[in-house]
Every structure is written in C-alpha cells, then in structure tokens.
C-alpha positions in Angstrom: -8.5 -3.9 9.8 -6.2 -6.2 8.5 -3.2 -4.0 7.6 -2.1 -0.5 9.1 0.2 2.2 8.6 1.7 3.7 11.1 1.9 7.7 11.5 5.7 7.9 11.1 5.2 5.4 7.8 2.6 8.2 6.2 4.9 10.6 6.5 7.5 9.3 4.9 5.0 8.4 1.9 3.8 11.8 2.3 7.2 13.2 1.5 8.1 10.7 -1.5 5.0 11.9 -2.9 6.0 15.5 -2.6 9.7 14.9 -3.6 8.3 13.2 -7.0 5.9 15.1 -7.7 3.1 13.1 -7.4 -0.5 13.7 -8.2 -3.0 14.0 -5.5 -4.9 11.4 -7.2 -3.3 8.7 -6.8 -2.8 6.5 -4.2 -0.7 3.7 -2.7 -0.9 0.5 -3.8 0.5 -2.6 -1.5 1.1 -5.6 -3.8 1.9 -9.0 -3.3 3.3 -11.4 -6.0 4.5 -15.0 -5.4 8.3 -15.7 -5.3 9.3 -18.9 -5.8 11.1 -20.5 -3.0 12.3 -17.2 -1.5 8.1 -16.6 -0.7 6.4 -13.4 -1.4 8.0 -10.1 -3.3 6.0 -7.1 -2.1 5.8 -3.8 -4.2 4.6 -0.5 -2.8 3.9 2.1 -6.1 1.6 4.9 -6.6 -1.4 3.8 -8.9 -4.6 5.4 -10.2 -6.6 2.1 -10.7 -9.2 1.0 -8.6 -11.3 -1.7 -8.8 -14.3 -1.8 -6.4 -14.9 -5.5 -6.9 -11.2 -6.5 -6.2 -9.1 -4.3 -4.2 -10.1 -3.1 -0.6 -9.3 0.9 0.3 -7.7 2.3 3.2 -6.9 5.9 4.7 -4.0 5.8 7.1 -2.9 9.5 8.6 -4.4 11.2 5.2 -2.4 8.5 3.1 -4.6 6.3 1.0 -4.0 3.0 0.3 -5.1 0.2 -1.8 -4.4 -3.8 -1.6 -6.3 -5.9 -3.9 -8.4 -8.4 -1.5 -6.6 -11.6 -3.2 -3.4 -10.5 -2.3 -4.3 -9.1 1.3 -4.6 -12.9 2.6 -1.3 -13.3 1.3 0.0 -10.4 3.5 -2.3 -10.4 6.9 -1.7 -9.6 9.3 0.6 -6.6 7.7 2.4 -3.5 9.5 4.0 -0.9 7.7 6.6 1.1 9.7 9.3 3.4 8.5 12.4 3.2 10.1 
C-alpha cells in the first residue's frame, strides 16, 4: 500500500464529516497538483467521483479514500497523521 492513514487521522476525518454534515457517500479524496517552485500543493476534500480507470481506492479505520493513480507517484510514499 503506498499511502496510509493512521487511526487517530480517521478520526478526525470522521468527526469533520459529522460536524459538516457530510453524506455517507462520499469519500476522501487526496490530491496532488504541481506548484511551481514551492513543489507540490496537496488538497484533501470530500468527493463523490470515482473513476475506476484513474483513481485507486482505499479504506483506512472505516474512512474511504481516493488518490487518482497519476498523482499517487507524486505523493508516495505518503502518511497521514493528525496531530
């Protein structure tokens, strides 16, 4: 697996998705965009879309996440932890 979530990190997502009110459908995207000379600008948003032929899906603690597999090599190896 080439990024993970840790159990204190799903919690927390957990609880932003309760405090807004978020559909049970949707899931976590990780995103990766290039930046210019200051390198990559991640984005973490809840999203609906899911493309079986570009993005790769992942359940971490009950939290389910999606990277598209183009970004991912921009962001292995990748750990999430919420401090």
């Amino acid at each position: 697996m080439s990024i993970t979530l840790t159990e204190r990190a799903a919690h927390e997502v957990m609880k932003a998705r309760e405090v807004n009110k978020v559909d049970d459908a949707m899931f976590l995207r990780i995103g990766v965009k290039g930046g210019g000379c200051s390198g990559f600008n991640y984005s973490m948003q809840f999203d609906t879309q899911y493309d079986e032929a570009a993005d790769t899906k992942y359940d971490f603690f009950g939290v389910k996440v999606v990277v598209d597999k183009k970004g991912l090599l921009d962001v292995l190896p990748l750990h999430t932890q919420q401090s």
